[in-house]
N, C-alpha and C positions, 0 to 999 in steps of 0.2 A: 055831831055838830050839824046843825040846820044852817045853808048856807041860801044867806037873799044876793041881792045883785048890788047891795053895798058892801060885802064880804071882798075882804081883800086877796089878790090872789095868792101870794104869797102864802098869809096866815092857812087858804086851805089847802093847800097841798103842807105846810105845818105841822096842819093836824091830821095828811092822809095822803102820803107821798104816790099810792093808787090815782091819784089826781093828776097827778103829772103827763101821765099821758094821754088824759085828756085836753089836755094845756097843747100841749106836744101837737096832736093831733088839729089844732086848730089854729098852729102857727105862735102861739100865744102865748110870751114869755114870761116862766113863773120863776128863775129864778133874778137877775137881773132887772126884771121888770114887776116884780112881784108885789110893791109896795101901792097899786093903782086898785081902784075896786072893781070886782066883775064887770059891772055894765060899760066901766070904760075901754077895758079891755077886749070885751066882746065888740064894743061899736067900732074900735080903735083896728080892729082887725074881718070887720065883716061878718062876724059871728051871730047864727041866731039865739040871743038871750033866752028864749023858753027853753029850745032842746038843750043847751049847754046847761043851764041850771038842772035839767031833769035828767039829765047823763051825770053830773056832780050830784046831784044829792041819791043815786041811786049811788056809784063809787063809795060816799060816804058813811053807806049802812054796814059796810062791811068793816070790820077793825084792822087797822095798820098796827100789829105788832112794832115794827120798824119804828114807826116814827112816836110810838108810846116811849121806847128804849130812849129814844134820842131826848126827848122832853123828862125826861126821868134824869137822864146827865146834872152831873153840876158842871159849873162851864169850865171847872180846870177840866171834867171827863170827857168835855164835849171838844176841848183842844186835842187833849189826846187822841181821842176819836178821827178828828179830822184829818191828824199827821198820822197817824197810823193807816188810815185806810186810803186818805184819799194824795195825801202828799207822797206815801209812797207809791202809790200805784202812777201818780205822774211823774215823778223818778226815775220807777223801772220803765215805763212806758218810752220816754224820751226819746234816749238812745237806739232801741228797737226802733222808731220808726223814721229817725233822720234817717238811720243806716238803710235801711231801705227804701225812702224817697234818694237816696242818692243814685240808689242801684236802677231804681224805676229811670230815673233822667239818664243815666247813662246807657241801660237799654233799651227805652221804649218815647225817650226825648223827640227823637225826630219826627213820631207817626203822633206824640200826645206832645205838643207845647204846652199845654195847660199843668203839665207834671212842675215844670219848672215854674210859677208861681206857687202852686200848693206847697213844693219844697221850702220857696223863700218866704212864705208867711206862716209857715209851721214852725222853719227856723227861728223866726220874729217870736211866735206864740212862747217856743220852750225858751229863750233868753229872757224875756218876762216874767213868766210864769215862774222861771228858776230863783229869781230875784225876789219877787211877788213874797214867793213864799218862805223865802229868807227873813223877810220882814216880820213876815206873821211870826215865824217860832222863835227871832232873834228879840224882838220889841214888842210889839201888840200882843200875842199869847201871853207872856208870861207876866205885861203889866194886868190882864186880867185877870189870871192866877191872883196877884197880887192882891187885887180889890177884893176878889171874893174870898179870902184868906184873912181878908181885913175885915171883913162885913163878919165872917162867921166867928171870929176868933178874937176881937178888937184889937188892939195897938195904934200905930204911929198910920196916920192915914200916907197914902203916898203920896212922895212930893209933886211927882209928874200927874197928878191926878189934873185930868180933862185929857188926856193922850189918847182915850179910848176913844172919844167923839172923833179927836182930829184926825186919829190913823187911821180910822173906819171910815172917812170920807175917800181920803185917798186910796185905801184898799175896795171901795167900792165903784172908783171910775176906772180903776184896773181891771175890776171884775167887767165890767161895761164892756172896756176896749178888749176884752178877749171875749166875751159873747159873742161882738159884733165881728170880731176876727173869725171866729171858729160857724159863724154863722153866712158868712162870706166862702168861707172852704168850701161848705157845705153847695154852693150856689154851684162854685166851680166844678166841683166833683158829682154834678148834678145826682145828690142827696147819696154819695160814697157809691155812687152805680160804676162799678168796675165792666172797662171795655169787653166784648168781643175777643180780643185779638190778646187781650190780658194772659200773662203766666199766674203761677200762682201766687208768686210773692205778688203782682196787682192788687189778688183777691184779700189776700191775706191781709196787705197793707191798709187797704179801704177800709175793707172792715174793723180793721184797730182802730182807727182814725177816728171813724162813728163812735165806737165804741168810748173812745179818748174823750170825746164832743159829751158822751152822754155822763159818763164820771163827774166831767168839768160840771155840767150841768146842776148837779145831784150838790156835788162842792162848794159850786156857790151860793145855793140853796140853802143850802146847810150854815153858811155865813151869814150870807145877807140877809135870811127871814126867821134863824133863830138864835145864833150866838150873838151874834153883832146887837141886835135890838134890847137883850137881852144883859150885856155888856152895859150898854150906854147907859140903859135904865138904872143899871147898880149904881155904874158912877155920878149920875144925876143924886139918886139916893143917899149919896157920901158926901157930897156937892153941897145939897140942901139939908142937912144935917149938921151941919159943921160951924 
C-alpha cells in the first residue's frame, strides 16, 4: 500500500497494524481517531508530514501477516474474533486489577493520592466497558451475523435492518469516552511510570494497566476501522437493493 497525506489513518494501520506504533509514537490517535487523513492528523498534533510519511511507507514494505488474517475474516469471524480475544482478555483483566488498585489505595494511598483517582476512573472504565460489551454480543454482533448470512444465503431481509448504522454511532462515542478515559490514566500515572517507593504489586499493576490501554487500543481499532465500516456498507448494500 503506497500511502500519500490523503490516506486515512485508520485505513493504514488496516492494512499494517506495524503502523500503529508509529501513530503511538507521535501522540496520534489511530484507533478512535482514525477516520481523519494523514495531513490532518499530523498538523492536528505537530508532526512533521515528510518523516512521518517516510517512517510509514518504510513500515509498510514489510507484510503484516496479522492484519492480512484479520481482512481475510468474514464479519461473523471477525465477531468472534474480537470476543474471543479481546472481550475476554478485558474480562479476565477487570477483576485483576480493581483488586489491586484497591490494595494500592490502601497501602500506598497516603504517600500516592493520585491512586485514588486512577482507582475511581478504572472503576468508571470497567462498568462501561462491561456494558459496552454486552451490547455488542447481546444486539449489534449478532444483527451483523444476520445481514451477512442474509447477503450470502438470501431469505427474509431483517426487519431491524438500519440497526447497524444506529448502534455503530453509539458504540462509537463509547469507544471515544473510553480512549479519552484511558488516555487521561495515562496523564495521571505519568505514562504507567511506577513510583520509587513502589512494591511489586505497583509494578505489576502499572504495567497491566498499559498493557489493558494498549488491547483497548488494538479493540477499537478492530471495530471502528474494519468491522464497523464494513457492517454499515453491507447494510447500506441491502438498503439500496430492496
Amino acid at each position: 500500500m503506497e500511502i500519500t497525506l490523503d490516506t486515512k489513518v485508520g485505513e493504514i494501520v488496516r492494512n499494517n497494524f506495524s503502523s500503529a506504533r508509529i501513530f503511538e509514537a507521535n501522540k496520534i490517535d489511530f484507533c478512535c481517531g482514525g477516520n481523519i487523513s494523514l495531513i490532518e492528523a499530523a498538523e492536528k498534533n505537530g508532526v512533521d508530514t515528510g518523516k512521518l510519511l517516510k517512517e510509514l511507507n518504510r513500515a509498510m514494505q514489510k507484510e503484516d501477516r496479522d492484519s492480512n488474517y484479520i481482512e481475510s475474516l468474514s464479519l461473523a469471524g471477525l465477531c468472534d474474533y474480537i470476543i474471543q480475544t479481546h472481550h475476554t482478555y478485558v474480562n479476565d483483566a477487570m477483576p485483576f486489577l480493581q483488586q489491586n488498585l484497591q490494595k494500592l489505595c490502601d497501602v500506598h494511598g497516603e504517600n500516592h493520592p493520585e491512586l485514588f483517582e486512577v482507582q475511581a476512573s478504572f472503576t468508571d472504565a470497567a462498568n462501561n466497558l462491561a456494558a459496552h460489551m454486552r451490547k455488542e454480543e447481546l444486539i449489534l454482533f449478532p444483527h451483523i451475523r444476520q445481514l451477512e448470512k442474509c447477503r450470502l444465503e438470501g431469505g427474509v431481509r431483517p426487519a431491524n435492518i438500519g440497526l447497524a448504522s444506529s448502534a455503530i454511532s453509539q458504540m462509537e462515542a463509547e469507544h471515544l469516552a473510553e480512549g479519552e478515559r484511558f488516555m487521561n490514566l495515562s496523564e495521571i500515572t505519568k505514562n504507567y511510570e511506577f513510583p520509587k517507593d513502589g512494591c511489586n504489586t505497583f509494578t505489576v499493576t502499572y504495567k497491566t494497566l498499559e498493557e489493558f490501554e494498549n488491547d483497548l487500543h488494538r479493540h477499537i481499532h478492530l471495530e471502528n476501522n474494519v468491522l464497523f465500516p464494513k457492517s454499515i456498507h453491507l447494510e447500506k448494500l441491502m438498503v439500496d437493493h430492496t
